[in-house]
SEMAR-306713 format. One record per residue: z, y, x of N, C-alpha, C, O in turn; residue number from 1. Coordinates in Angstrom, 1 decimal. Layout:
<sites>
       nz       ny       nx      caz      cay      cax       cz       cy       cx       oz       oy       ox   num
        Z        Y        X        Z        Y        X        Z        Y        X        Z        Y        X   NUM
...
</sites>
This chain:
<sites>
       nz       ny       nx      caz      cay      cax       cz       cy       cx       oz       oy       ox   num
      0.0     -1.2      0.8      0.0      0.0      0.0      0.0      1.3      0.9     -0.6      2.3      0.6     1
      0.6      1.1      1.8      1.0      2.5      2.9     -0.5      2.6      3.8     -1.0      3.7      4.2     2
     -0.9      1.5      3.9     -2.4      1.5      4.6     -3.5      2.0      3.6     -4.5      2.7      4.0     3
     -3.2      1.6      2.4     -4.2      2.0      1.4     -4.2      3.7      1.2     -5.2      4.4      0.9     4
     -3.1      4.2      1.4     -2.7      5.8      0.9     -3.0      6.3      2.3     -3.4      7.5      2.0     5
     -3.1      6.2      3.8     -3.0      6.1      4.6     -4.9      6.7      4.9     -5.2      7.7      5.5     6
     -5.6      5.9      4.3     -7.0      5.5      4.4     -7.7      7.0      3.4     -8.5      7.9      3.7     7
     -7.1      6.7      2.4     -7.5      7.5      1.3     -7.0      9.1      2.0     -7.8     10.0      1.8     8
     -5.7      9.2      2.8     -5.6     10.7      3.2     -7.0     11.0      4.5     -7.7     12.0      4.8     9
     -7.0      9.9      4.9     -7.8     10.4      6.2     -9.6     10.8      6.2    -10.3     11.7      6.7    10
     -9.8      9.5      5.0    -11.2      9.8      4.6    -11.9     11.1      4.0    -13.1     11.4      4.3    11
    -11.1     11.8      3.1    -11.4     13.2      2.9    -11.2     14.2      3.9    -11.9     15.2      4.0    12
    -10.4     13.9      4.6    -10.7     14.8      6.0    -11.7     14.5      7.0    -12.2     15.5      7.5    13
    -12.1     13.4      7.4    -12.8     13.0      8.1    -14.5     13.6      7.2    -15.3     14.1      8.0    14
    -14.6     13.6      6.5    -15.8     13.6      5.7    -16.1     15.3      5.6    -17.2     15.9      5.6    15
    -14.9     15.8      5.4    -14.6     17.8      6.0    -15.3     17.8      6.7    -16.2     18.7      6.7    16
    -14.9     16.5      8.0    -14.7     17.5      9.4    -16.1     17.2      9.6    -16.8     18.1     10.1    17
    -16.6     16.2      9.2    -18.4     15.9      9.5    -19.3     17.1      8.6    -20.3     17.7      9.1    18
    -18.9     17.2      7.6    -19.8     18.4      6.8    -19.9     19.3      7.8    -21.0     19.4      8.2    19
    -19.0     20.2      8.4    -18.8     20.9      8.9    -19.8     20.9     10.2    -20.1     22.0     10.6    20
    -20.6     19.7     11.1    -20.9     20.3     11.5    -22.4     19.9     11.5    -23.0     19.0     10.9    21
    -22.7     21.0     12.4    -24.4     21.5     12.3    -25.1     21.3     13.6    -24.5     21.1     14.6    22
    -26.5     21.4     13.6    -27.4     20.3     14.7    -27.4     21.8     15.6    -27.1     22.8     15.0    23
    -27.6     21.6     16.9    -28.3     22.3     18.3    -28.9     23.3     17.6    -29.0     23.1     16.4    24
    -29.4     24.3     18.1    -30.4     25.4     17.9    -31.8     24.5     18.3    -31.7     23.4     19.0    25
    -33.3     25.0     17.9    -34.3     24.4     18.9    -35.0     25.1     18.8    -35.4     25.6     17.8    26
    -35.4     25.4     20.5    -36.0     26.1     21.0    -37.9     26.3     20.6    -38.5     25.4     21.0    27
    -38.6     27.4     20.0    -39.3     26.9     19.2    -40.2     27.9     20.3    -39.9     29.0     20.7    28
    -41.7     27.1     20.5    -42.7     27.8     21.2    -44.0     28.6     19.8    -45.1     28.0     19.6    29
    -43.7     29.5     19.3    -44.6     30.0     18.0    -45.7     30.2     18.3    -46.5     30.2     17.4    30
    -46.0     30.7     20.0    -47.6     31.1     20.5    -48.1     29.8     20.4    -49.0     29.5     19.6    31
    -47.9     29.4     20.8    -48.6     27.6     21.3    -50.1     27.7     20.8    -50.1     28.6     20.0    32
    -51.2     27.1     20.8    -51.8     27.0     20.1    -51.8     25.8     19.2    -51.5     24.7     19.7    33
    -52.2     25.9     18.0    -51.9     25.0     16.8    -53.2     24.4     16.8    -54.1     25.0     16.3    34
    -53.3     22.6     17.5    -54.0     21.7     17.6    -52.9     20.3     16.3    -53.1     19.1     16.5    35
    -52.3     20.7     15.6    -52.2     19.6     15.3    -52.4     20.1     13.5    -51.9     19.4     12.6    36
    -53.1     21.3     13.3    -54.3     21.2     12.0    -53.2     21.9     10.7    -53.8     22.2      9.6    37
    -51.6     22.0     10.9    -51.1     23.0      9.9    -50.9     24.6     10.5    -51.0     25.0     11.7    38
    -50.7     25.2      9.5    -50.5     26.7      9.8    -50.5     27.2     11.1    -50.0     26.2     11.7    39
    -50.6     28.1     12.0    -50.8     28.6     12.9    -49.1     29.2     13.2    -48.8     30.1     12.4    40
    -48.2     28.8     14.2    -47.3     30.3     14.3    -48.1     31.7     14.3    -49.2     32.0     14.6    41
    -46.9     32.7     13.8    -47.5     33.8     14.2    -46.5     34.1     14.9    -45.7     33.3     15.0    42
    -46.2     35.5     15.9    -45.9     36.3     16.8    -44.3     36.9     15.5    -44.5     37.1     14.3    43
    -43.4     36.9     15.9    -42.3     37.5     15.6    -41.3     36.7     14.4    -40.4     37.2     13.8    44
    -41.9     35.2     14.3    -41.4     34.3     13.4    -40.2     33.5     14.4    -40.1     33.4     15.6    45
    -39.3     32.8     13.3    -38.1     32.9     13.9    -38.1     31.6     15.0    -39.0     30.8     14.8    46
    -37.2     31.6     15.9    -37.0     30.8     16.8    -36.0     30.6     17.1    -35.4     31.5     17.8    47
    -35.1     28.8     16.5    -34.2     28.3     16.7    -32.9     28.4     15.5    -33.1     28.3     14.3    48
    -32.3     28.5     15.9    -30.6     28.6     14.5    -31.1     29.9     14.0    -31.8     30.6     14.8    49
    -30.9     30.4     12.9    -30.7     31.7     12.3    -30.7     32.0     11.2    -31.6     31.6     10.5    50
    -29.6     32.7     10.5    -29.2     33.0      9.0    -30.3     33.5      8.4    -31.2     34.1      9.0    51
    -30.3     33.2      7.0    -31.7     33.1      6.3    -32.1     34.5      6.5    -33.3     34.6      6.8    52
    -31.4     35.6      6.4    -31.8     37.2      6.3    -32.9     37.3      7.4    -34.1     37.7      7.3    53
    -32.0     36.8      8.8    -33.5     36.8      9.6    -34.0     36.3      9.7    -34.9     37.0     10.2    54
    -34.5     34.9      9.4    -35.3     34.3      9.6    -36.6     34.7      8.1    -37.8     34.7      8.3    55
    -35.9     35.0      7.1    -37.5     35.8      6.3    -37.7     36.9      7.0    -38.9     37.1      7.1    56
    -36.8     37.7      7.5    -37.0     39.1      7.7    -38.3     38.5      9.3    -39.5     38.9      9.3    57
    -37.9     37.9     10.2    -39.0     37.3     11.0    -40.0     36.6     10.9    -40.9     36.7     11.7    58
    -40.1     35.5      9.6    -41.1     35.2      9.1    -42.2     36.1      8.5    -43.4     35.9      8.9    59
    -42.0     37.3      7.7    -43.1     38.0      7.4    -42.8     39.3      8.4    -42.8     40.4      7.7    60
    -42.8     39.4      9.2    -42.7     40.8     10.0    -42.0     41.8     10.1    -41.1     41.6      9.2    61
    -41.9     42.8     10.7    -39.8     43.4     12.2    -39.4     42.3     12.5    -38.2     42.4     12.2    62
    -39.6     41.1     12.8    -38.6     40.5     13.7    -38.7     40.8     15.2    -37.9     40.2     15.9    63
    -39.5     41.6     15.7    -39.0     42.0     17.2    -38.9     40.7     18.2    -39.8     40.0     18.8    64
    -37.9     40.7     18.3    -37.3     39.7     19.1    -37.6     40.2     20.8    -37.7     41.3     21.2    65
    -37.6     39.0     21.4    -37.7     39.5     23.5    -39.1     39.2     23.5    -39.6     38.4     22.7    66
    -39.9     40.2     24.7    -41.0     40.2     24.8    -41.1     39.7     26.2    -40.5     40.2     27.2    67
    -41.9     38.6     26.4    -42.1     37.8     27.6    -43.5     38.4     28.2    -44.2     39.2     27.6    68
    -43.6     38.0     29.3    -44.9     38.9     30.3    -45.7     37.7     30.2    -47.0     37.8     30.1    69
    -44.8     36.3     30.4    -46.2     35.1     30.4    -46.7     34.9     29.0    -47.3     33.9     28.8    70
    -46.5     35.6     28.1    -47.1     34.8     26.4    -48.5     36.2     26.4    -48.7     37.3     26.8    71
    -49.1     35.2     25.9    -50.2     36.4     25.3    -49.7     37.2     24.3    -49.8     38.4     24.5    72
    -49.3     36.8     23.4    -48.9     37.7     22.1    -47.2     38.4     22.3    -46.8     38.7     21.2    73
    -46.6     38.6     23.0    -45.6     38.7     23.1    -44.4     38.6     22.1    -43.6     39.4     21.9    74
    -44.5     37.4     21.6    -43.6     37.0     21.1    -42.8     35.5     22.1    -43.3     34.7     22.9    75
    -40.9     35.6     21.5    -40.1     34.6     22.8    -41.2     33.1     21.9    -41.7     32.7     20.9    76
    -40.9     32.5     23.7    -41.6     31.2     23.4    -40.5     30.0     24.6    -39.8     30.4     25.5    77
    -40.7     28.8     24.3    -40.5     28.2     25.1    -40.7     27.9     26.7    -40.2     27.8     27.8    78
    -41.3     28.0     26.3    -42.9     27.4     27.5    -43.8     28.5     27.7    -43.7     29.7     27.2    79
    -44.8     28.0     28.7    -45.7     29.4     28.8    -46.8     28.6     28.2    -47.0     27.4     28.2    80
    -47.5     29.9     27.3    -48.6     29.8     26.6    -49.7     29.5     27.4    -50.6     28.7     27.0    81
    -49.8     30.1     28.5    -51.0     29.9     29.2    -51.1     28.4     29.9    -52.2     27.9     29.8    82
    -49.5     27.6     30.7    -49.8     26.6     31.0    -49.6     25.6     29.6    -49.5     24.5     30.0    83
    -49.4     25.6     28.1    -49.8     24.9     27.0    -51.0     24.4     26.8    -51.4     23.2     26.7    84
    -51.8     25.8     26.9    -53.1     25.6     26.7    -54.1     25.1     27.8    -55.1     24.4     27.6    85
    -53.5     25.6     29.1    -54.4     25.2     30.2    -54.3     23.0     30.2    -55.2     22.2     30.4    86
    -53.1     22.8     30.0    -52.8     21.4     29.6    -53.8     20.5     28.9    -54.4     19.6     29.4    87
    -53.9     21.0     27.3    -54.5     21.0     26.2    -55.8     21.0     26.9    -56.3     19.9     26.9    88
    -56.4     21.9     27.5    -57.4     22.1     27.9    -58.2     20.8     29.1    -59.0     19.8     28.9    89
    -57.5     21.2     30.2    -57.4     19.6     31.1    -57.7     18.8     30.4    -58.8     18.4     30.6    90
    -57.1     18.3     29.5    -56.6     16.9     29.6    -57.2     16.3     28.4    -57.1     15.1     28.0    91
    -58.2     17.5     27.7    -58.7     16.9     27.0    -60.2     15.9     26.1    -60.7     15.7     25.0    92
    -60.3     15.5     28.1    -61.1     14.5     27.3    -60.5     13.3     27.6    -60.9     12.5     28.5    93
    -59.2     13.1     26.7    -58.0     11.4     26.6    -57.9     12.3     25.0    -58.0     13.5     24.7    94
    -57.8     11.3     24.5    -57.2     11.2     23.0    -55.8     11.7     23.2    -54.9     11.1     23.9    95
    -55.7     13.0     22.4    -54.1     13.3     22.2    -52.8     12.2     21.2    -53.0     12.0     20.1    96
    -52.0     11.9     21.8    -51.3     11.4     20.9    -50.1     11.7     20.3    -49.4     11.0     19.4    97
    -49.7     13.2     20.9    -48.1     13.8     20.7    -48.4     15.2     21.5    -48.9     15.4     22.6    98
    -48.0     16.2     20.5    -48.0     17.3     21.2    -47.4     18.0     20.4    -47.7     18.2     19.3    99
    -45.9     18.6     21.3    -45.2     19.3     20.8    -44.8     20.3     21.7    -44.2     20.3     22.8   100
    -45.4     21.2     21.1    -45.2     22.9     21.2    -43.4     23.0     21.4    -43.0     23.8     22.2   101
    -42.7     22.3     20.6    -41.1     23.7     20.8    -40.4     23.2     22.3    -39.7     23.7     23.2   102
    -41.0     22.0     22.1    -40.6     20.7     23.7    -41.5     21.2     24.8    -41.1     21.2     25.9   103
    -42.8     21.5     24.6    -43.2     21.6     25.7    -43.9     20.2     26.8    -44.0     20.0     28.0   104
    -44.3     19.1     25.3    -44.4     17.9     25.9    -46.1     17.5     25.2    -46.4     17.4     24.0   105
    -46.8     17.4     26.3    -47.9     16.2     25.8    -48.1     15.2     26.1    -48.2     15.0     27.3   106
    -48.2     14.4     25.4    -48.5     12.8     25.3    -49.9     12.4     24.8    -50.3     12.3     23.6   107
    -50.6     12.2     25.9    -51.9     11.1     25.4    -51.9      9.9     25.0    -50.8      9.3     25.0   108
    -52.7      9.5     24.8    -53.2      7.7     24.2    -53.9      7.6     25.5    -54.2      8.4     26.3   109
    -53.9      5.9     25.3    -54.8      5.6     27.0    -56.6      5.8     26.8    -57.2      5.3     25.8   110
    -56.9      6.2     27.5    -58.0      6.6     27.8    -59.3      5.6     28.8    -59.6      6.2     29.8   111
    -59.6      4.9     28.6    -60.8      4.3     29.6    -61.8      5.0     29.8    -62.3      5.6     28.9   112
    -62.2      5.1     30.9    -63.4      5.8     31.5    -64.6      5.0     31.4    -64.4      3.8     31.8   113
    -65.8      5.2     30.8    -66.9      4.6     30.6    -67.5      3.6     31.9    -68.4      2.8     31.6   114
    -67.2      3.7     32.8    -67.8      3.3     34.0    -66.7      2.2     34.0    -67.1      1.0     33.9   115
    -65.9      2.3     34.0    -64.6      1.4     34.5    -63.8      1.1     33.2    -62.6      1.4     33.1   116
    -64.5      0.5     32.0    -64.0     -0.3     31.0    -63.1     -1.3     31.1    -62.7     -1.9     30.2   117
    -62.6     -1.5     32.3    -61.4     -2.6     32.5    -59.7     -1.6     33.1    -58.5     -1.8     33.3   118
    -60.6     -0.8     33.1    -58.6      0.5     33.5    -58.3      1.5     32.4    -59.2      2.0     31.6   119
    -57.7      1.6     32.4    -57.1      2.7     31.8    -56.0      3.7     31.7    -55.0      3.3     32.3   120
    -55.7      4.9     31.2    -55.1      6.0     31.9    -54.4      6.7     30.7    -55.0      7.1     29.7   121
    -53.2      6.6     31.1    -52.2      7.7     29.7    -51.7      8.7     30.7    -51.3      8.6     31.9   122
    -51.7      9.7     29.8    -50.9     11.1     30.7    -49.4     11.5     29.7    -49.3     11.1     28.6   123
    -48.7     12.3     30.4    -47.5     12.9     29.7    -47.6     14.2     30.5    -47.8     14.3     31.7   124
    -47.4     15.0     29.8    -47.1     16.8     30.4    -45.9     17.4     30.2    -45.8     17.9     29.1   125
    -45.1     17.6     31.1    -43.8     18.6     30.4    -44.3     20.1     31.6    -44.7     20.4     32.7   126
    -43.8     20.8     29.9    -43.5     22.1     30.7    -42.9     22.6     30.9    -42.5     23.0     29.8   127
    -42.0     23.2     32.0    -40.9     23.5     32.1    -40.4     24.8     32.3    -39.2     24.9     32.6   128
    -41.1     25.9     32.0    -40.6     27.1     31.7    -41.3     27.9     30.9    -42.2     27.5     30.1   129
    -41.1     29.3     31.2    -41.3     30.3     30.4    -43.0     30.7     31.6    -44.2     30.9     31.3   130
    -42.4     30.7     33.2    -43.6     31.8     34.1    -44.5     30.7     34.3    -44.4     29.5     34.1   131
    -45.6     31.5     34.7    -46.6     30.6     35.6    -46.6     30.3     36.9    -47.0     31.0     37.9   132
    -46.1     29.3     36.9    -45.8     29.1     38.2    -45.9     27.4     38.6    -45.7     26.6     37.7   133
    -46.2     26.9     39.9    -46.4     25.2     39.7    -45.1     24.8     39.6    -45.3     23.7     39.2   134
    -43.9     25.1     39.7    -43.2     24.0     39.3    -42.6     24.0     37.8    -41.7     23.3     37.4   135
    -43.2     24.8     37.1    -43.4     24.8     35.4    -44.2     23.8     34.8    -44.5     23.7     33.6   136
    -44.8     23.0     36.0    -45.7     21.8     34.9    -45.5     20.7     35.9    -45.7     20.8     37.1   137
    -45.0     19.3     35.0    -44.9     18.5     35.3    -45.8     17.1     34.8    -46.1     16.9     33.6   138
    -46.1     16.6     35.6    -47.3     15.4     34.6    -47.4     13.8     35.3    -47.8     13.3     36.4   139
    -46.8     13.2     34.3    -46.7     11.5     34.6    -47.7     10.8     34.2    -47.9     10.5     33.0   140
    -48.6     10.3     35.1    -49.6      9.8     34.9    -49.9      8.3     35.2    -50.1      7.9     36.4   141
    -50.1      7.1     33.7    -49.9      5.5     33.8    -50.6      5.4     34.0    -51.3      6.3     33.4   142
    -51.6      4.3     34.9    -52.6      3.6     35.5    -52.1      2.0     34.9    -50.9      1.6     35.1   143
    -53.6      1.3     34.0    -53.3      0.1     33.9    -54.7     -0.6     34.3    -55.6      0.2     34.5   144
    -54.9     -1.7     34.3    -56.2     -2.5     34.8    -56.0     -4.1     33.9    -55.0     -4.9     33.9   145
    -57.2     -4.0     33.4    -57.0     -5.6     32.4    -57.6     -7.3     33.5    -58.6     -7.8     33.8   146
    -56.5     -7.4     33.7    -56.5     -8.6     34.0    -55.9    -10.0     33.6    -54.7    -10.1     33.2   147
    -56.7    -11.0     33.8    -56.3    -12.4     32.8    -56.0    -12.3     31.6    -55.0    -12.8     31.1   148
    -57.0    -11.4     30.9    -56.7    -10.8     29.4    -55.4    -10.1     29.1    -54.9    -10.0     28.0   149
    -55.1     -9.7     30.2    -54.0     -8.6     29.3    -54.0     -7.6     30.7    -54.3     -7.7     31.9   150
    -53.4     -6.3     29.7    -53.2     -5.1     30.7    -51.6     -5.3     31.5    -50.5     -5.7     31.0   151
    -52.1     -4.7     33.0    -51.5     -4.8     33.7    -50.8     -3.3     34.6    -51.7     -2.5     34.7   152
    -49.9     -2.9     35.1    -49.7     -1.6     35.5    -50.3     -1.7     36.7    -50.7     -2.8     37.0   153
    -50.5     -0.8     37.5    -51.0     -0.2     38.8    -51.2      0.6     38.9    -51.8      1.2     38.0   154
    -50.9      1.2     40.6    -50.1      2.5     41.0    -51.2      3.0     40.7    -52.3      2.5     40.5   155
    -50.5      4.9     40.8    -51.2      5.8     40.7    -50.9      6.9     42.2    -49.9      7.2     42.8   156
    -52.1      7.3     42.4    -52.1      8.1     43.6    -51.4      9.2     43.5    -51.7     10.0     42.6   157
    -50.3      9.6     44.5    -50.0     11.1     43.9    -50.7     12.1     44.2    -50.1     13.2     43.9   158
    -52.0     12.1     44.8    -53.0     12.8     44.9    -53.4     13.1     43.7    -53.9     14.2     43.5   159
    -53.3     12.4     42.9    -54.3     12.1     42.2    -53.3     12.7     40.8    -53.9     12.9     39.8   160
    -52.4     12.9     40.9    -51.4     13.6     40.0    -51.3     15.1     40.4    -50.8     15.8     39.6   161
    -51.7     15.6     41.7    -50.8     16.6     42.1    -52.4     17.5     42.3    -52.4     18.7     42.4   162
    -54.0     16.5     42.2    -55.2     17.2     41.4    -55.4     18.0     40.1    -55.9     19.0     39.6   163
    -54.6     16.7     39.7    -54.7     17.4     37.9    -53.9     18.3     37.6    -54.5     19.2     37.0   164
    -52.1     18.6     38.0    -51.5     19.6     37.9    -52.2     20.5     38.9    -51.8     21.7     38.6   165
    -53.1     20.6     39.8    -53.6     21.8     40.1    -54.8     22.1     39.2    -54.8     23.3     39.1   166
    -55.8     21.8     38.5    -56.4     21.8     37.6    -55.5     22.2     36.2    -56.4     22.6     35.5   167
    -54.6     22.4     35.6    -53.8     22.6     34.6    -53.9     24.1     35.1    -54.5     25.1     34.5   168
    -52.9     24.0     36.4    -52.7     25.7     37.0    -54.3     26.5     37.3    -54.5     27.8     37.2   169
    -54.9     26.0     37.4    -56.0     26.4     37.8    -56.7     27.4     36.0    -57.2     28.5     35.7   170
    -56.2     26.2     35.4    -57.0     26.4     34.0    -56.1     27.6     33.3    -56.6     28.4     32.5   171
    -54.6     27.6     33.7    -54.1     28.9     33.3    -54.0     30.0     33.2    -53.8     30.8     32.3   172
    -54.3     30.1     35.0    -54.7     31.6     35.5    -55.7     32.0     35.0    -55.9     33.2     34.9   173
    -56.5     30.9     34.5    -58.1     31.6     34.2    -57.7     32.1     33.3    -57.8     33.3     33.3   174
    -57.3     31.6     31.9    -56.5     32.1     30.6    -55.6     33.1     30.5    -55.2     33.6     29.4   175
    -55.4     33.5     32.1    -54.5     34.7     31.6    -55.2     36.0     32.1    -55.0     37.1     31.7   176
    -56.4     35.3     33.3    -57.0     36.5     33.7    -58.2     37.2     32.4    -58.8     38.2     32.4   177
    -58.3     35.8     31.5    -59.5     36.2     30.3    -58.3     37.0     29.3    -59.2     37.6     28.7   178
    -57.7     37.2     29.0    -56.9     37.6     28.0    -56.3     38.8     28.5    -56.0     39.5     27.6   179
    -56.0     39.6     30.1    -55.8     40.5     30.4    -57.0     41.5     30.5    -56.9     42.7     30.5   180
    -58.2     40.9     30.6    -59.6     41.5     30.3    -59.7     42.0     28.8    -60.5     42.8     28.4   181
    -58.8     41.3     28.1    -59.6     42.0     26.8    -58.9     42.9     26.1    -59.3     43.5     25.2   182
</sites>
């Protein structure tokens, strides 16, 4: 009986103390460019935790916010817009399979090269800041080869990783020097 009254005090508190609480903020990249076919961010829409007032008041426009030097539109972002897109760009002839803008992460599907129909190649991209700069992009690149009917792993060159992140950077600068031209 003492265990039963015991259970019954603790459960309504315990169930308080869980309502009570609330998820992480997340960090939301709104420039990004919108490849996955819903609405477009716009520039001054909200990013991360925020009471409803601001978050309409930033959804349709004054939300202000911090104005960053690497985004084109100057609205805060995660990541840099220019290396998003320079990524997107690269890497896009592999089937996309995951691309998230507030993370800052791309994930391809494996890719075979028409010449070499027995290998195949998945990429991952993280980006890791706000500037342009090379240690803002990071890229994990799987090498497999089909043998005895099934796929097999095998290494990848870090040359051959540390080509493509310069091709990414490559593809940025260009993006930032076409967008400061206009």
């Amino acid at each position: 009986m003492l265990l039963r009254r015991l259970r019954l005090a603790v459960l309504p508190a315990a169930v308080l103390a869980l309502a009570g609480c609330t998820s992480p903020p997340i960090a939301a990249n709104p420039t990004a460019p919108n490849y996955m076919g819903g609405p477009a961010f716009q520039p001054g829409m909200a990013t991360g935790h925020q009471s409803s007032g601001n978050l309409l008041k930033n959804l349709f426009g004054g939300g202000g916010g911090n104005k960053n030097a690497a985004n084109a539109s100057g609205s805060p972002i995660a990541v840099n817009a220019y290396l998003w897109r320079g990524t997107l760009d690269t890497l896009s002839f592999m089937p996309l399979a995951s691309a998230d803008p507030f993370g800052g992460i791309i994930i391809t599907d494996w890719y075979s090269p028409p010449a070499t129909p027995d290998e195949r190649f998945k990429a991952t991209a993280y980006i890791l800041g706000r500037q342009l700069r090379a240690d803002a992009i990071k890229l994990s690149l799987f090498h497999q080869t089909y043998q005895n009917g099934r796929w097999v792993d095998a290494p990848v060159s870090p040359d051959t990783v540390g080509d493509i992140e310069a091709k990414i950077l490559d593809r940025a600068r260009q993006l930032r020097i076409e967008t400061a031209s206009r």
